[in-house]
N, C-alpha and C positions, 0 to 999 in steps of 0.2 A: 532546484527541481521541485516540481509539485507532483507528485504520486499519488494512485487513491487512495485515500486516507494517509498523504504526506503532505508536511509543511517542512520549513525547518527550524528549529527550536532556538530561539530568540526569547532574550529578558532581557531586562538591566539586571548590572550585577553579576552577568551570565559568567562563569569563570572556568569555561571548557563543555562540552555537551557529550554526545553518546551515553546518553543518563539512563537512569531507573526511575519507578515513579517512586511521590514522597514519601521518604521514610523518616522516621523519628528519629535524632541523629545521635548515635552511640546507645541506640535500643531505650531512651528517655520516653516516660510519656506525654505524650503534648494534646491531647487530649481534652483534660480537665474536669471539671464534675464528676459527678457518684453516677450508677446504674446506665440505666439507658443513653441519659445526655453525653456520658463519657465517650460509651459506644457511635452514639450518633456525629461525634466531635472528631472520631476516630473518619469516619466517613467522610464528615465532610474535610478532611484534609487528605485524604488519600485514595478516594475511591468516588467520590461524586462527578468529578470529569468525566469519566468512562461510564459510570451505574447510575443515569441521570435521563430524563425525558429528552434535552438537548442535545444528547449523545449517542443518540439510537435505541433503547439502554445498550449497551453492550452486554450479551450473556443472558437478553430480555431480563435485566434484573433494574429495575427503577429504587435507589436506595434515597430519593430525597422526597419523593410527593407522601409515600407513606413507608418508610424503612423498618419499621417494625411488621408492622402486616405482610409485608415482602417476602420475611425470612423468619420469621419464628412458625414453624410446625408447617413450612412450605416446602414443596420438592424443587430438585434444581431443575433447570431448564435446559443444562447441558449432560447431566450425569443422572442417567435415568437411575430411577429406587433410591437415591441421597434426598437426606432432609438440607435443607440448609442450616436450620438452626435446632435443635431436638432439647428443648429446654431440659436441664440441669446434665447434660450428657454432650460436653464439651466435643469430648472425642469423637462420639458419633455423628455431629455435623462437620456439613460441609466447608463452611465459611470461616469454620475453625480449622477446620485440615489444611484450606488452602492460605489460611494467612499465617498457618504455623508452620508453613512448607513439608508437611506430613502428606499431604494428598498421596491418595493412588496414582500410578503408572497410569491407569483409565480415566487420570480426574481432572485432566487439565494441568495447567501451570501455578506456581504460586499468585496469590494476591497478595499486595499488590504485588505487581510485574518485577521478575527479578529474586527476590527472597523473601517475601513477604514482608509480616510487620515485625517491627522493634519490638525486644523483650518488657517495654514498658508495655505498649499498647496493645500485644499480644495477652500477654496477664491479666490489662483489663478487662477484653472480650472474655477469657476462658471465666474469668470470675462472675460477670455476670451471665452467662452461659450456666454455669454450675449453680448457681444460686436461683435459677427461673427462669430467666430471661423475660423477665415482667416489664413493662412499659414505664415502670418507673422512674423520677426521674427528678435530678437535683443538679441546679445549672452549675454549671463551672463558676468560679469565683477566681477573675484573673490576679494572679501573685507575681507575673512576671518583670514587674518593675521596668519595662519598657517600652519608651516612647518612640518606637520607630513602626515604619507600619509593618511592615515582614515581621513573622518570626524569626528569632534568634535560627541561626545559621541558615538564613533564606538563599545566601548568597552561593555556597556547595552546591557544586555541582550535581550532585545527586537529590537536589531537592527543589531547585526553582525550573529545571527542566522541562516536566509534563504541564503544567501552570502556562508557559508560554506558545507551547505549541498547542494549548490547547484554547489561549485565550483567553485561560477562565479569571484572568486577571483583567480590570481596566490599565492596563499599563501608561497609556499613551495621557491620561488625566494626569498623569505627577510628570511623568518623563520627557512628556510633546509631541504631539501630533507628529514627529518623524523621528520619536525615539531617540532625539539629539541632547536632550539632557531636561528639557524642560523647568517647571519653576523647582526642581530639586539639586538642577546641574550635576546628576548621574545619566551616562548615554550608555548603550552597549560597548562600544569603545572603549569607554571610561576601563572597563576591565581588560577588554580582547585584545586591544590596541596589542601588547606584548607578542601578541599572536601572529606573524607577518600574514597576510593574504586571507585572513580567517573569514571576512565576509563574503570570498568566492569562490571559495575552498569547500564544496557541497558534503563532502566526508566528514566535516569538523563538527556538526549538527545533526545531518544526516546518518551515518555513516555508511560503513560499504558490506553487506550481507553477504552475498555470492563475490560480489569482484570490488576490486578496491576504488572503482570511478566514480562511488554513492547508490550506482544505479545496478540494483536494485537496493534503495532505501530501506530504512527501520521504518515499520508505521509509525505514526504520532504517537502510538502507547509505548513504543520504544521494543513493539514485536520485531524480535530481531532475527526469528528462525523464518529459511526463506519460505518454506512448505504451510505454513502457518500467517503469513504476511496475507496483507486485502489483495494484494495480487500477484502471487506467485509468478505469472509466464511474466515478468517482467526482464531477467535473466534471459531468455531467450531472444527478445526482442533487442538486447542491447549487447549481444554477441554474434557474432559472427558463425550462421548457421544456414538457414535457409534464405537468406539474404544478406548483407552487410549490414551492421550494428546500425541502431538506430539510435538520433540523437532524442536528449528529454525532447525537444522541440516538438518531435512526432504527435505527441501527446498530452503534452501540457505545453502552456507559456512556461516561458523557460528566463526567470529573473537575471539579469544582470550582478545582480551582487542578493546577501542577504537581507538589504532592508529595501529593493525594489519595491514600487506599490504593485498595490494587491497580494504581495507574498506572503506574511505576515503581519497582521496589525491593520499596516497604515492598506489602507483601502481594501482590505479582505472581504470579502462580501457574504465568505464561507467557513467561516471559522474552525480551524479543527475539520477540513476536510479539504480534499485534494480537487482541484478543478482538472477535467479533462478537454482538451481543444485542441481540435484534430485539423485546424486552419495554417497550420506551418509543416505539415507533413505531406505524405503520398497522397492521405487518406482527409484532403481538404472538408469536404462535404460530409462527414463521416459524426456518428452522434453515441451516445455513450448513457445508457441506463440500469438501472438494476443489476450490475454485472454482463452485462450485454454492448461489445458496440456493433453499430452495424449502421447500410449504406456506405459500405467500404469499398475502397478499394482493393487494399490489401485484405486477405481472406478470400477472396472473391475469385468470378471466373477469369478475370484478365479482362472484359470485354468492356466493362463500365464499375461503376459505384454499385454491384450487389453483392459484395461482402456482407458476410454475419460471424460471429464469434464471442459463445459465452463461458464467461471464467469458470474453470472447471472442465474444459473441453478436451483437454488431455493432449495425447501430442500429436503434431500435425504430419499428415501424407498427401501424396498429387492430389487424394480423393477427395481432403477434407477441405479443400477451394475448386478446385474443376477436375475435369476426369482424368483418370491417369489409366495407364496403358493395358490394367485390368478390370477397366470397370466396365465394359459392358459397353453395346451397338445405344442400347437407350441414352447413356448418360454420353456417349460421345458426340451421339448427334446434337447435342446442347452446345459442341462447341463450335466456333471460327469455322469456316469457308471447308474445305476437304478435307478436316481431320478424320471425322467419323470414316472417310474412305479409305483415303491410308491407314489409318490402323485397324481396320476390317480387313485389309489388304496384306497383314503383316508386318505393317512400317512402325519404326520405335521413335520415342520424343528422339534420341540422339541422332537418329539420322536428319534432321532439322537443326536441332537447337543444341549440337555438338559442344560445343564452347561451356554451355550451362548444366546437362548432364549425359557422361559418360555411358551409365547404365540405363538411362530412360526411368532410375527408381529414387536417385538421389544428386544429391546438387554438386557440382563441383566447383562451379562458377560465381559464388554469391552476390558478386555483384551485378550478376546480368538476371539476375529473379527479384521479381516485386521491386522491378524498376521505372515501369510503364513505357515498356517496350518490347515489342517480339522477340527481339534478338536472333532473327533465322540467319543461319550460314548454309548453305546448303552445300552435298556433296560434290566433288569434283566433274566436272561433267554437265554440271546445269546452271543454269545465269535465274537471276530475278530479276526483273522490270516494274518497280509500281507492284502491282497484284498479278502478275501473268509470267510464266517460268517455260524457259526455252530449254531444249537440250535432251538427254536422255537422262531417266534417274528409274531406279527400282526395275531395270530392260524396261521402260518404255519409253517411247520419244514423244517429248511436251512442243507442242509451238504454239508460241500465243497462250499457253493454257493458264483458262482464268485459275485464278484462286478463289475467290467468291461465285 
C-alpha cells in the first residue's frame, strides 16, 4: 500500500522493519570531527531526510542548505517562545530537549523519532551547545578501518529503515536495477528470505497503527500515533462505518508484492511520498491536492463527481455530503427528483431507503451507502416502475407518478 506520505520500507540488508529513525547503535558516536562538523555529521546521519529542502523541510526546519543559521539564536516553527539553539545554554534549547528526550508535554515528540539520540551524540550537541555554539569547525578524520560502504551496523533494523523509505540512498547502483542482488550479489531476500510471505505481508514494513491489516500505515518517518499520521481518517475509510471497508485500491495503486514497480526504488517517480490514484475506486475521476480531494464521488451529493473533502474535516453527517433530514427546504431542494417534497411533507430517509437507515440519522446498512446506487425499497403498499410509483404511500394514492 502507498499512503500519503507512505511507502514501504525496503533496503538490502533489510532484517525486519517497523523501525525508528538512525540511531547511533549502543549510544556510540558516529559522528566524527570536533565542534560544528561533529554536530553537522550528527545531522546528516539522522535528521537530513526529514529537515532537508527535498523533504518539505519537515517542521519548516531546512538543516542541510545552511544548519547553523537555522538554529543557533532561532525560534522554532512549531513551539512558539523556544529558541532552538540558545548558545552555551544546552537546557534551554529546543533541539536539545527534543534529542535528549526532555521536551515538554507541549514540545512535540523526541528527535530523532522514537528516543532521540545516542549518549555519544547527545554529548556531542550539549558540549558544543555549552561551549557557544560557534560555526566552528574541524573535519572528521575517519579511524574506522572499514572498507564496506555502510556503517558498521547498517544492517539492524533499527538503522537502515528510514534510509530506504526515504530513498536517500542510491541503492539500486550496487544492488541492480530490481534490487536482485546486483554487481554486489546482496538482494533484499538475501536477508528476508527466512521471513515466509514477507514481501506481501504489508504489516512487516508498514505496520498496523489502528488495526492489524497495515491500513492505516506508519508514515515513512515511522509516525506511528494515528492522530498525528499525514492522514488520519484513514482508519475510517478502511472500517466498516458509514460504508463497507475500503480496499488500498480506492486510493492508491495498490503493489502486488514489495518490490512491484513504482513502489519503491525501482520506478518510483516520487521518492519518500505517497501517490494517490483514485482510478480503481468509486471515486475514478477524483483528484487529490494540498490535503484536499475532490471531484468525488464519494463525499458528494449522490448525483455525480461533486464531492469535496479536506483533511482536517472532522467527522462526517447526512449534512457533510448532501442534505440530511434537518437541514433545511434550501439545502433540500439541491436534491434528486421529490425529496425536497417529502420531506417538507414529513417523510424520513427510512421510509425510502429502509434497508440502509433505520432512524433516517445513521447507517445500518453499509453496504448499500456510497455504493452508487439508490437503494430505494419502498413501503408496502407501493410498486416502482423506472422513475414512476403506483399505489398508496404516506394516505396518498401515486399512479404514474413521476419522480423526476
Amino acid at each position: 500500500m502507498t499512503g500519503p506520505s507512505v511507502h514501504v520500507a525496503l533496503f538490502v540488508l533489510l532484517c525486519g522493519c517497523d523501525d525508528r529513525l538512525f540511531n547511533a547503535p549502543h549510544g556510540d558516536d558516529t559522528s566524527g570531527g570536533e565542534g560544528f562538523c561533529a554536530v553537522r555529521g550528527i545531522f546528516e546521519a539522522q535528521c537530513d531526510s526529514c529537515h532537508s529542502p527535498a523533504a518539505g523541510p519537515l517542521g519548516d526546519l531546512d538543516l542541510v542548505t545552511d544548519p547553523h543559521a537555522a538554529i543557533v539564536d532561532r525560534p522554532s516553527a512549531t513551539v512558539p517562545g523556544a529558541i532552538l539553539v540558545a548558545p552555551g545554554d544546552p537546557d534551554g534549547s529546543l533541539l536539545y530537549r527534543k534529542t535528549a528526550a526532555t521536551q515538554g508535554a507541549d514540545e512535540g515528540s523526541p528527535m530523532p523519532m522514537g528516543s532521540g539520540l545516542g549518549s555519544g551524540d547527545l554529548a556531542t550537541v550539549r558540549t558544543w551547545i555549552t561551549e557557544g555554539a560557534t560555526e566552528a569547525c574541524n573535519e572528521p578524520v575517519d579511524t574506522s578501518g572499514s572498507d564496506g560502504y555502510h556503517p558498521d551496523g547498517w544492517s539492524a533494523p533499527a538503522v537502515h529503515g528510514l534510509a530506504a523509505k526515504t530513498q536517500s540512498q542510491p541503492c539500486t547502483t550496487c544492488h541492480g536495477q530490481d534490487l536482485g542482488g546486483g554487481s554486489v550479489g546482496v538482494s533484499c531476500d538475501t536477508c528476508h528470505i527466512p521471513t515466509p510471505g514477507w514481501r506481501t505481508t504489508c504489516t512487516y514494513c508498514h505496520g498496523g497503527v489502528d488495526t492489524t491489516t497495515g491500513a492505516p500505515p506508519e508514515d515513512i518517518d515511522d509516525m506511528a500515533t494515528a492522530s498525528e499520521t499525514s492522514f488520519p481518517p484513514h482508519t475510517a475509510h478502511v472500517t466498516a462505518d458509514l460504508a463497507l471497508p475500503y480496499d488500498c485500491t480506492a486510493c492508491h495503486r495498490k503493489p502486488t508484492d514489495a518490490l512491484t514497480g513504482g513502489h519503491v526504488f525501482l520506478g518510483d517517480a516520487t521518492a519518500g511520498r505517497a501517490e494517490v490514484d483514485f482510478s480503481g475506486g468509486r471515486s475514478s475521476t477524483g483528484a487529490y491536492a494540498d490535503g484536499t480531494c475532490s471531484n468525488l464521488y464519494c463525499h458528494g451529493s449522490g448525483q455525480g463527481n461533486d464531492g469535496r473533502v479536506t483533511r482536517g474535516a472532522g467527522a462526517m453527517t447526512c449534512a457533510s455530503c448532501h442534505a440530511g433530514p434537518t437541514s433545511g427546504q434550501a439545502a433540500w431542494e439541491g436534491m434528486s427528483g421529490e425529496h425536497a417534497g417529502h420531506l417538507e411533507d414529513g417523510r424520513t430517509c427510512a421510509d425510502c431507503h429502509g434497508p440502509t437507515t433505520a432512524d433516517s440519522r445513521t447507517i445500518t446498512g453499509p453496504a448499500l451507502h456510497v455504493d452508487g446506487d439508490a437503494d430505494v425499497t419502498l413501503p408496502a403498499g407501493i410498486t416502482r416502475s423506472g422513475a414512476t410509483c403506483n399505489g398508496t404511500c404516506h394516505g396518498e394514492e401515486h399512479v404514474g407518478r413521476d419522480w423526476d
